[in-house]
ROVEXVO-560029 format. One record per residue (C-alpha): x, y, z; residue number from 1; residue in three letters. Coordinates in pm, whole numbers. Each point is the difference from the previous one (the first is absolute). Layout:
<recs>
     east    north       up     n   res
        X        Y        Z   NUM   ala
...
</recs>
This chain:
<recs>
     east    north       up     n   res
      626     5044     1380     1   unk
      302     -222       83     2   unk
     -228     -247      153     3   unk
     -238      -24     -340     4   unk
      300      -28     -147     5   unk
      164     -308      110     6   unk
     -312     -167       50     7   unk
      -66       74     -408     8   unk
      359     -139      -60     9   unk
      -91     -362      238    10   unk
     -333      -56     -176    11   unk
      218       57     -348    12   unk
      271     -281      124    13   unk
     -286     -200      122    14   unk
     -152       16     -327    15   unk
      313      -74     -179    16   unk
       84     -337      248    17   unk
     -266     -129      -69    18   unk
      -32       38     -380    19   unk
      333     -165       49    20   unk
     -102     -285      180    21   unk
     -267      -84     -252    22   unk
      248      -82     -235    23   unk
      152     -262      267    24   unk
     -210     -120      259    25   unk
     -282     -230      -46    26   unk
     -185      220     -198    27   unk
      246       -9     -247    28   unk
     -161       69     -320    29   unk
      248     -219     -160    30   unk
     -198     -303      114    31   unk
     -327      174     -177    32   unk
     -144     -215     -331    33   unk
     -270      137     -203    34   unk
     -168     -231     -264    35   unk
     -133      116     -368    36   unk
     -176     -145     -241    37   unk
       13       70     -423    38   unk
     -360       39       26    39   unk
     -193       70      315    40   unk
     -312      -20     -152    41   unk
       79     -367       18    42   unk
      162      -61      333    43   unk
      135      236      240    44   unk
      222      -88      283    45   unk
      170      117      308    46   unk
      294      -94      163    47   unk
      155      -18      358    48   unk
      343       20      162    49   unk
       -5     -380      -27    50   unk
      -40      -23     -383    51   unk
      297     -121     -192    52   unk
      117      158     -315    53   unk
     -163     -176     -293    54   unk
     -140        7     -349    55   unk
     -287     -213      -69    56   unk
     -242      -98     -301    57   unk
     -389       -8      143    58   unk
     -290      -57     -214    59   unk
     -308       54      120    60   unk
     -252     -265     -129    61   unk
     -322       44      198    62   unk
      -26      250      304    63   unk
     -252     -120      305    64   unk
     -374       91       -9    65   unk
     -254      -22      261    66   unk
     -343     -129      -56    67   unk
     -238      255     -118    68   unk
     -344      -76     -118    69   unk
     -285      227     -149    70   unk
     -386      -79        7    71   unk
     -250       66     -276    72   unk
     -169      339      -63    73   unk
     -270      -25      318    74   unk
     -286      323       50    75   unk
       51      268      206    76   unk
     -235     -110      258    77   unk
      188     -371       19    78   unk
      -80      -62      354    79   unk
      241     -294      152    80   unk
     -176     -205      251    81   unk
      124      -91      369    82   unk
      190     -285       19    83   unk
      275     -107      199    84   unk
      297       11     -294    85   unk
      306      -79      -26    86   unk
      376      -37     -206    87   unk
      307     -132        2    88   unk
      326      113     -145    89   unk
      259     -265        0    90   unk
      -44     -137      428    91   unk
     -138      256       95    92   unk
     -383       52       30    93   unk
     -219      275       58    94   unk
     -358      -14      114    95   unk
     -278      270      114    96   unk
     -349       46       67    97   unk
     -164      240     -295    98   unk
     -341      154      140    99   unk
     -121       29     -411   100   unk
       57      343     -160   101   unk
      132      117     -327   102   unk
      271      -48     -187   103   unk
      224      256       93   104   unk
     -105      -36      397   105   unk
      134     -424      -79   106   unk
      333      146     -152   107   unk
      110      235      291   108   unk
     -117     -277      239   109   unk
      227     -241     -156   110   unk
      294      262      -92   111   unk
      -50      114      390   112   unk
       32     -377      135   113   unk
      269     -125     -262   114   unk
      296      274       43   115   unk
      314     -164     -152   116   unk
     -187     -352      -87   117   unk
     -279       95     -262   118   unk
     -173      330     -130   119   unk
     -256      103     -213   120   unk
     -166      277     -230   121   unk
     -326      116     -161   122   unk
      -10      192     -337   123   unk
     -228      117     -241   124   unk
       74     -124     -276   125   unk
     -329      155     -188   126   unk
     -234      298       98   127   unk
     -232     -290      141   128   unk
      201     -297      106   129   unk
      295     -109      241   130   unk
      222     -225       34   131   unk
      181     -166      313   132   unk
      393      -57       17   133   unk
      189     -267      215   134   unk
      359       21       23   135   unk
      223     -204      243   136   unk
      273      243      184   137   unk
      205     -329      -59   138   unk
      207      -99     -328   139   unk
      144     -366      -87   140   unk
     -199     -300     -106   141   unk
        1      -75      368   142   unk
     -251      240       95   143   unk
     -259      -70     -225   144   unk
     -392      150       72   145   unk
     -264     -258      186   146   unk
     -330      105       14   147   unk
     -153     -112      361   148   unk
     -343      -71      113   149   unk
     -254      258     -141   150   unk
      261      172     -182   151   unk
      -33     -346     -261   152   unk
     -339      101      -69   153   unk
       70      414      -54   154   unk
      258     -123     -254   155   unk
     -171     -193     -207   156   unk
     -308      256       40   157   unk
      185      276     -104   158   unk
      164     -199     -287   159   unk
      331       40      159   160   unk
       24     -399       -6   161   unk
      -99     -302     -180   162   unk
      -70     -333       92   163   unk
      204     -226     -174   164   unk
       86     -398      -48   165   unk
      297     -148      195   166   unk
      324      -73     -251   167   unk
      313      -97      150   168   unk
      169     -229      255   169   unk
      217       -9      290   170   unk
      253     -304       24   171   unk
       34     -137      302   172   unk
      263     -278       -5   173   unk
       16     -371       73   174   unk
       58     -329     -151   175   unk
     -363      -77     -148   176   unk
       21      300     -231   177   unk
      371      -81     -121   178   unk
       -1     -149     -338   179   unk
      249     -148     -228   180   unk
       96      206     -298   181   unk
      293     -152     -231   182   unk
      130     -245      158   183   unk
      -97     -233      318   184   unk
      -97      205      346   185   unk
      159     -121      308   186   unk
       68      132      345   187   unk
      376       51      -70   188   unk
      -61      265     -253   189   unk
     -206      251      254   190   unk
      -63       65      315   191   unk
     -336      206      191   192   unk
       36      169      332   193   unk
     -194      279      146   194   unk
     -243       85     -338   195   unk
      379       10     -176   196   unk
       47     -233     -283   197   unk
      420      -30     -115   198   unk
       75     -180     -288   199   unk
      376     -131       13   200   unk
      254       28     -295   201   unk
     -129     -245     -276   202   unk
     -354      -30       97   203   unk
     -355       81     -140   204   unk
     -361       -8       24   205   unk
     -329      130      -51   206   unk
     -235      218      197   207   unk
     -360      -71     -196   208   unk
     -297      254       99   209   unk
     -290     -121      164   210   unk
     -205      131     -319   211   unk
      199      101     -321   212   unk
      -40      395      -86   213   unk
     -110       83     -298   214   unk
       52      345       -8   215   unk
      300      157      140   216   unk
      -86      386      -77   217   unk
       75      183      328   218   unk
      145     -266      196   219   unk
      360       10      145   220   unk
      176     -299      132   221   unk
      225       70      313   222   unk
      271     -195      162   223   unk
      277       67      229   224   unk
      324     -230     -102   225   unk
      314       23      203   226   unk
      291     -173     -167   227   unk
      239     -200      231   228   unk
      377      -47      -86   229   unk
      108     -352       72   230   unk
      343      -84       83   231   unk
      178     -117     -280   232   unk
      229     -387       52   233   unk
      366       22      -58   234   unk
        5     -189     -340   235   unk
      201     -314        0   236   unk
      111     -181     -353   237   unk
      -93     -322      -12   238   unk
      384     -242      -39   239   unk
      104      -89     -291   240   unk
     -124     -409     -121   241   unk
      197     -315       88   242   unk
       12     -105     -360   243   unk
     -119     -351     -160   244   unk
      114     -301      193   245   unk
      304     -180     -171   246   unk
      -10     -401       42   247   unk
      304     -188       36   248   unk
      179      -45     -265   249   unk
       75     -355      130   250   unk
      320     -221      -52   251   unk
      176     -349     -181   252   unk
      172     -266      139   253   unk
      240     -167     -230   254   unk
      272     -250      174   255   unk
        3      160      350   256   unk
      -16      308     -143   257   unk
     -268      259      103   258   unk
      -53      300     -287   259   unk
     -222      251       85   260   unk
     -223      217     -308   261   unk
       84      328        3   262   unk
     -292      255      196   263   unk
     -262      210     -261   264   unk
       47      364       14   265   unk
     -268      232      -37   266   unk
       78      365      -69   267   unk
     -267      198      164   268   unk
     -129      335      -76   269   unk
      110      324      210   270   unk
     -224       55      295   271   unk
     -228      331       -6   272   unk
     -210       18      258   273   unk
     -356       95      -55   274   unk
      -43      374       54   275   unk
     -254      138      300   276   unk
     -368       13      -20   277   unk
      -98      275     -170   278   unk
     -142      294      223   279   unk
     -358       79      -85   280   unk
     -158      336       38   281   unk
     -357       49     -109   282   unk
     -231      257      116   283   unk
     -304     -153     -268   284   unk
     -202     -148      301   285   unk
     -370       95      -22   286   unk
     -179     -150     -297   287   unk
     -371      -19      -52   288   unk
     -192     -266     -174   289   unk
     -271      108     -214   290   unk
     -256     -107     -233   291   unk
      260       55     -276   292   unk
      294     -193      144   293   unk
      265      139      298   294   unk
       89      363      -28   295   unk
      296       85      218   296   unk
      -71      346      246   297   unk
      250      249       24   298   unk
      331      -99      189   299   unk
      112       34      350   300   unk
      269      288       54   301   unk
      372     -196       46   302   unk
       25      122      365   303   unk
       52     -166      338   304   unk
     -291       34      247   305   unk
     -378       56        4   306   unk
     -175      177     -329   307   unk
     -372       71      -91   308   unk
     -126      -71     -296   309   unk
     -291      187     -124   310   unk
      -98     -148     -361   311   unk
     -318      161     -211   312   unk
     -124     -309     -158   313   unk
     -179      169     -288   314   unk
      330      116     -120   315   unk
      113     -350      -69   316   unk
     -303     -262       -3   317   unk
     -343       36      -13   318   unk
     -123     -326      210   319   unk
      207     -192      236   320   unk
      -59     -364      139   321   unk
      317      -43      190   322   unk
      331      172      128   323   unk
      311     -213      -92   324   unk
      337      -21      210   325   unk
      307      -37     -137   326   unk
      345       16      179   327   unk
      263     -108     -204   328   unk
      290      200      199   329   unk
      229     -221       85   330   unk
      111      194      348   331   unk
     -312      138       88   332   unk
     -325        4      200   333   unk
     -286      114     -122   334   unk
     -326       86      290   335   unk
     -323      103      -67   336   unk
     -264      206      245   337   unk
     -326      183      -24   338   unk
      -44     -170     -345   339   unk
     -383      147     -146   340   unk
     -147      150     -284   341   unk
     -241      269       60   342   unk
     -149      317     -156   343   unk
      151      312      180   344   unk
     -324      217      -93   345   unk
     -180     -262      194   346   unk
     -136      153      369   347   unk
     -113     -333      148   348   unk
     -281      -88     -228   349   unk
      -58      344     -140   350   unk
      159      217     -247   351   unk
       66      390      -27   352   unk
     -204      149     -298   353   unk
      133      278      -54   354   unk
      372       18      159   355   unk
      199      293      -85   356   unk
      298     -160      183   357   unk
       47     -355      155   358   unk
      273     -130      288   359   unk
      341      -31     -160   360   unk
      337      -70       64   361   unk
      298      306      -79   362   unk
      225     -235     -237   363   unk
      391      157     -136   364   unk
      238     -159     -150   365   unk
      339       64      154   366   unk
      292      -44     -170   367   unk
     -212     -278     -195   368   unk
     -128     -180      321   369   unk
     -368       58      132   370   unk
     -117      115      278   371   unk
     -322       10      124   372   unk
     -160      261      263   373   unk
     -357       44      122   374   unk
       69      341       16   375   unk
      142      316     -203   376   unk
      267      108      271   377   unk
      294     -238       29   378   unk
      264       52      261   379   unk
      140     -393       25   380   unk
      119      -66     -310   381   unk
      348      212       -7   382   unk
       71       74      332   383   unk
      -10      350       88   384   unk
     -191      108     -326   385   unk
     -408       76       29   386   unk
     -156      -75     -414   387   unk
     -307      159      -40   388   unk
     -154     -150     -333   389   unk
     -221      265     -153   390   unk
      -87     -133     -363   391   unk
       73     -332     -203   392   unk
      260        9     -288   393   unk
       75     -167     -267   394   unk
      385      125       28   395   unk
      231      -37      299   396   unk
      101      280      174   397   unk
      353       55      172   398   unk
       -3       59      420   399   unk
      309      136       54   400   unk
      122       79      366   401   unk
      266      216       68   402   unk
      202      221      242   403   unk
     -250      310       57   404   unk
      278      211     -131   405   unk
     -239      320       20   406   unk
      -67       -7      321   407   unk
      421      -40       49   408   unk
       49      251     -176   409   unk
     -222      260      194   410   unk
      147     -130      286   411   unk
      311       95      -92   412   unk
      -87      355     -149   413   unk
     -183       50      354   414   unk
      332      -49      167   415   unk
      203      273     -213   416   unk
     -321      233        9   417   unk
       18       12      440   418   unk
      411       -9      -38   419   unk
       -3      247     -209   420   unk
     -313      191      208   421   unk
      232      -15      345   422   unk
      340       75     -185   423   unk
     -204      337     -134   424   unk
      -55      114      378   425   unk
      275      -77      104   426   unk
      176      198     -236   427   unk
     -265      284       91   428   unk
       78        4      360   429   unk
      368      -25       -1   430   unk
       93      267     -284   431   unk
      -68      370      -67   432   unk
       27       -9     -361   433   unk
     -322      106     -106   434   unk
        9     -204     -360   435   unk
      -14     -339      150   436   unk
     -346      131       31   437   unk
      -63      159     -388   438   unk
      153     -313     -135   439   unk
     -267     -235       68   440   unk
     -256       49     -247   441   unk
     -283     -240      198   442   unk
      -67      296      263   443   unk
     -309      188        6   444   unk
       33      338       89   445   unk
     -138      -70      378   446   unk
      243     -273        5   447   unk
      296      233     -107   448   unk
      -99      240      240   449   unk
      -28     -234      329   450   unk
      375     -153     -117   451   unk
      155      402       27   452   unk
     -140       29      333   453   unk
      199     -283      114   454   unk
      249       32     -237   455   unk
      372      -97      192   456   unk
     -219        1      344   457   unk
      243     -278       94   458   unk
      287      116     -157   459   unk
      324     -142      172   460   unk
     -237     -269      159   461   unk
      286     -386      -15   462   unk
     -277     -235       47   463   unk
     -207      181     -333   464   unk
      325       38     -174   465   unk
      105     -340       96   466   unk
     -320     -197      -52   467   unk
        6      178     -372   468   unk
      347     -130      -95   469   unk
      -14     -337      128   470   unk
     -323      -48     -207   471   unk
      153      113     -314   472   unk
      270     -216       50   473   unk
     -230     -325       54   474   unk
     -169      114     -313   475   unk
      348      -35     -219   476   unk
      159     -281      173   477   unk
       59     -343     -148   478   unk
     -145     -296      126   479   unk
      119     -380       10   480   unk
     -269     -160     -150   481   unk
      174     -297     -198   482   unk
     -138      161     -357   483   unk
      107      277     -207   484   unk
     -240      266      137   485   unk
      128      108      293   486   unk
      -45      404      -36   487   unk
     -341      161       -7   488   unk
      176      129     -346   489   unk
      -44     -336     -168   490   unk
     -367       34      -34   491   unk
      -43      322      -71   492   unk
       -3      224      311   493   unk
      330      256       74   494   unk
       -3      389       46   495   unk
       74      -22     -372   496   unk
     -259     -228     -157   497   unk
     -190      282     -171   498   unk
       -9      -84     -374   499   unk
       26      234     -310   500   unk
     -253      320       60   501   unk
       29       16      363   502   unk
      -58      369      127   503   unk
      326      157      155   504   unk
     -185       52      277   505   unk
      -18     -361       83   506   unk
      373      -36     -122   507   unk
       87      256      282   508   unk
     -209     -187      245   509   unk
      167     -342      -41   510   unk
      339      204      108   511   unk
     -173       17      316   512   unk
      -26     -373        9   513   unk
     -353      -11      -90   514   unk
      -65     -380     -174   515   unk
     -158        9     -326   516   unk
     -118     -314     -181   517   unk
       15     -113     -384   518   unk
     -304     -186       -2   519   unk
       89     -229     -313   520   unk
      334     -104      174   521   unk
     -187      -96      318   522   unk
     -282     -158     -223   523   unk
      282     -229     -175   524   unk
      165     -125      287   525   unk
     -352      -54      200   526   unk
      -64     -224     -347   527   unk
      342     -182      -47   528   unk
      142      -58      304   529   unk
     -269       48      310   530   unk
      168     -140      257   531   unk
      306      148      -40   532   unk
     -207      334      122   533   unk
     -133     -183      240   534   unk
      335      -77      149   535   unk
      106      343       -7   536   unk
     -275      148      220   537   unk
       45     -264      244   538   unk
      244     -312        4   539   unk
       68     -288      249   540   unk
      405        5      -30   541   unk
       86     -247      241   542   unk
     -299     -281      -76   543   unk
     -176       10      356   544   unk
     -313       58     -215   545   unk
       -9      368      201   546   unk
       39      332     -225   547   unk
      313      193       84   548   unk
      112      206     -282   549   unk
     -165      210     -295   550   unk
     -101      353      -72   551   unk
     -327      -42      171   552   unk
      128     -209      265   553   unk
      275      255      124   554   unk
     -239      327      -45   555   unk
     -257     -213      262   556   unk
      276      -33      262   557   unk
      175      322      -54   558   unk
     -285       95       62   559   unk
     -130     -134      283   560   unk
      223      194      270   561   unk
     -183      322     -124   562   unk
     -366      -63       54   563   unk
      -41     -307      230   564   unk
     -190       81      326   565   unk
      275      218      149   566   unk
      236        7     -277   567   unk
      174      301     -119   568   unk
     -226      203     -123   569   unk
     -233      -79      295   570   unk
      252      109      232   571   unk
       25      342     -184   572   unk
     -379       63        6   573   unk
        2      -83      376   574   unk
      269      239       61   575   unk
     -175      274     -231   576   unk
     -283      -97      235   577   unk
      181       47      294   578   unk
      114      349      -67   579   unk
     -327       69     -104   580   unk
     -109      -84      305   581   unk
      258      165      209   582   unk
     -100      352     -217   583   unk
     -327      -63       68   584   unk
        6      -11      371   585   unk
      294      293      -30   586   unk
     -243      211     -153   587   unk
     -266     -124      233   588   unk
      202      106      278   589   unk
      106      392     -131   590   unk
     -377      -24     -100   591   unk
     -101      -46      421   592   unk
      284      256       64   593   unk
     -154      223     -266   594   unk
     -288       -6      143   595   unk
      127       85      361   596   unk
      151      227     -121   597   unk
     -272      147     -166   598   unk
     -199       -9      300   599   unk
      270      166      239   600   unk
       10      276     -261   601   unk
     -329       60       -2   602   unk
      -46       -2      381   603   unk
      314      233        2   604   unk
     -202      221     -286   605   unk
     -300      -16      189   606   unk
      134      129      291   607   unk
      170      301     -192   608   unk
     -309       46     -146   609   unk
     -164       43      346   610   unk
      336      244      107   611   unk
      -58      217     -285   612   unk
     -356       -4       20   613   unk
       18       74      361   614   unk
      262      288      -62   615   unk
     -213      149     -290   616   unk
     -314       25      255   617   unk
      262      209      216   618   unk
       77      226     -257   619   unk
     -352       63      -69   620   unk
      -72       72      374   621   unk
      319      236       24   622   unk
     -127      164     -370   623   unk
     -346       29      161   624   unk
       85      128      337   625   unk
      283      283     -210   626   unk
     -336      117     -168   627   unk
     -195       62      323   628   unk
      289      205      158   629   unk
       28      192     -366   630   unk
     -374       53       47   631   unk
       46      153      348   632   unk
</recs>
């Protein structure tokens, strides 16, 4: 029973270490963040040790779709013939022999061959018809649908595409398409290298079409820019001006006498120096000439580096002859690359009918500067933060990431529950007074009945009786933590924490030193001042970035001598293990001697037996042979 006993009592101080070193070590929950959003139907988001604590305004404006197309109503018996078919989503292409079967038979071929690049589905959409779904496993406008090969001629046979006429253009750029806009074009103002036009501060041009457009509906011009800071000359006044030139004022000669005119004076003005060149800053770049006149595009955002533009013409012209340039920064570089108008609907020279869903970018706005995303999940915008953009919005909603002051808080709780847990058996085994026992209300009945069987079984025991005290004492020391909350008092946990309406039962267990915690005191300081609590669970007091005082801290390495590998408590076990073992083979031993025993016994009874058996056949002869001479 002994043994059970102090093994219960290590696993209970095992338990207890290492609640404490959670609150410590490197899985500190103190380093925990968790991130929340004022409307997760909008955006949800998670957050890693890594995250920083931070409040910010996202608005989502468009969240990433994948292309998903849907054919016309088709028959039942719509057979789809062989054909060597293929697709591509974004780079990456997919092709595979069809041997001709139904519809349904083509969708699970192409579902079976396309896992994580492109799917699709049959329905019946009436009692008597079908139709076919395609739907890239792929979002952002990067990973648009191709039809391939044979798979050209099921689209447009199942009226899932339409052949359309060519609109757009591609730029690619060199001298002979420059052209002068404003003012005279010469080399000085631009410069092309590598398909990248840049257009230095103070110059312009023109980028005509090879054909004007004269309808813009569904077209989108797209550009990346990347704005380049020049470095800016120390300005130097000009000095101030000589002044008119004075003649001389000359001289008479009368009798040997030379009498010189007195010099002109010329009172000049006070010197101001010009001031500097004004600094210019003007993001109005893009401009496009129409049949109407010049219509200036939307304007570049006033950042340093590379940006994409993505422009819906229709929204602000509806024909275009010409992009015009315009750089009139006065400390910038403007460059120019990928430069083309184009339909995005467009799938080479085809068209999607009937599309449910077509290739987009996710686009936010964060903290009123746009990002752009080909896909829903973000994880490298705010480092350590994952977004996951569910629906667009018209409002912003607030990310906030925090301490995960929950999951500190059960931390903490765990801690006094196993303290608490071990300081109620040790009570248990070391006294005799049977209402340490009725006093906790949490027992079961089982439970009370297994504590009075080894109710004060150690009674007298130092290292019990020691190990108790010197844990209650860690529990109400003060700790040097540089702050004001050095007690575990200060936020809410003391043998006397309980709050108005607290049973007397729990009144006369915190006597026994049993911790009790006022949850909206520990809730407060876990609010207003976090790492102040930090500090007092564990705290680096001489700056050699190594933990070395705390609550936590000291329970671990009081700790520590009890149930390491051959620690106290191991000892004891191993000595209750020895005796065991020395009873065992003690009664092992009086067992063999019982047994010889036994066994000379019964060879000593046997042979009585035989003596009196032997004596009661002579009695029977004697009583025998007395009849015969009675007889005679």
């Amino acid at each position: 029973e002994q043994q059970r006993v102090w093994q219960e009592v290590n696993r209970k101080l095992a338990r207890l270490q290492e609640s404490a070193k959670k609150l410590y070590s490197f899985e500190s929950p103190f380093k925990e963040k968790v991130a929340s959003t004022t409307d997760e139907s909008v955006l949800r988001a998670t957050a890693t040790r890594e995250a920083r604590e931070t409040e910010i305004q996202i608005k989502v404006l468009q969240i990433a779709k994948a292309d998903r197309f849907l054919s016309a109503s088709l028959p039942d018996d719509y057979m789809v013939p062989q054909g060597e078919y293929g697709f591509a989503v974004g780079e990456e292409k997919l092709t595979f022999s069809f041997e001709g079967g139904d519809l349904q038979a083509f969708a699970r071929e192409l579902t079976d061959r396309g896992k994580g690049l492109i799917n699709a589905s049959v329905v019946k959409d009436t009692g008597e018809t079908q139709v076919i779904q395609i739907e890239s496993d792929k979002t952002g406008s990067k990973n648009r649908v191709t039809f391939l090969e044979d798979s050209v001629q099921f689209g447009l046979d199942t009226g899932m595409l339409t052949a359309i006429e060519q609109r757009g253009q591609s730029f690619r750029f060199s001298d002979e398409i420059v052209r002068p806009w404003t003012k005279p074009l010469n080399g000085e103002i631009y410069a092309i290298s590598d398909n990248t036009l840049t257009l230095f501060p103070g110059g312009e041009l023109s980028l005509p079409l090879r054909s004007p457009i004269s309808e813009t509906k569904g077209l989108v011009l797209e550009v990346e820019v990347t704005l380049t800071e020049i470095e800016k000359e120390k300005y130097e006044p000009p000095p101030p001006p000589p002044g008119p030139q004075i003649p001389d004022p000359g001289s008479i000669t009368f009798e040997d006498i030379n009498i010189k005119n007195r010099p002109s004076q010329v009172e000049l003005p006070e010197w101001k120096p010009p001031p500097p060149p004004e600094v210019i800053k003007d993001m109005q770049v893009l401009f496009a000439q129409t049949s109407r006149g010049v219509v200036p595009l939307p304007s570049l955002k006033d950042i340093t580096g590379t940006q994409k533009i993505s422009i819906p013409l229709s929204d602000f012209i509806d024909n275009i002859s010409a992009i015009n340039i315009r750089n009139n920064n006065t400390n910038r570089e403007i460059s120019f690359k990928n430069l083309s108008i184009f339909d995005p609907e467009l799938r080479g020279e085809y068209k999607p009918s009937n599309p449910i869903s077509q290739a987009s970018d996710a686009l936010i706005s964060l903290n009123g500067i746009e990002v752009k995303r080909e896909s829903n999940i973000i994880d490298d915008l705010i480092p350590g933060v994952s977004l996951e953009l569910v629906s667009e919005s018209e409002k912003s909603v607030n990310l906030k990431v925090e301490p995960d002051r929950e999951t500190i808080k059960e931390k903490i709780i765990t801690l006094v529950g196993n303290y608490n847990q071990l300081l109620t058996d040790l009570h248990i085994l070391t006294r005799v007074d049977e209402s340490i026992i009725e006093d906790i209300e949490y027992f079961t009945e089982e439970e009370r009945k297994a504590a009075r069987e080894k109710l004060g079984l150690l009674q007298g025991d130092i290292t019990l009786n020691q190990l108790k005290s010197r844990l209650q004492t860690i529990m109400m020391n003060s700790y040097p933590t540089n702050d004001e909350i050095n007690l575990l008092a200060r936020i809410g946990i003391s043998t006397s924490a309980a709050r108005p309406g607290t049973t007397t039962a729990l009144r006369i267990a915190s006597l026994r030193g049993y911790l009790e915690i006022n949850e909206d005191v520990l809730d407060e300081m876990l609010r207003k001042n976090l790492p102040a609590v930090e500090k007092l669970f564990g705290f680096d007091s001489n700056g050699d970035l190594i933990v070395d005082s705390g609550v936590a801290y000291s329970i671990d390495s009081y700790g520590k001598p009890y149930t390491q590998s051959g620690g106290i408590i191991g000892q004891k076990i191993q000595n209750l293990n020895s005796r065991i073992s020395q009873t065992n083979t003690d009664i092992e031993n009086y067992n063999r001697r019982l047994e010889s025993k036994e066994a000379e016994l019964r060879r000593e009874f046997g042979m009585m037996e035989g003596a009196l058996q032997s004596l009661e056949e002579s009695s029977r002869a004697i009583q025998n042979l007395n009849r015969e001479r009675g007889r005679d």
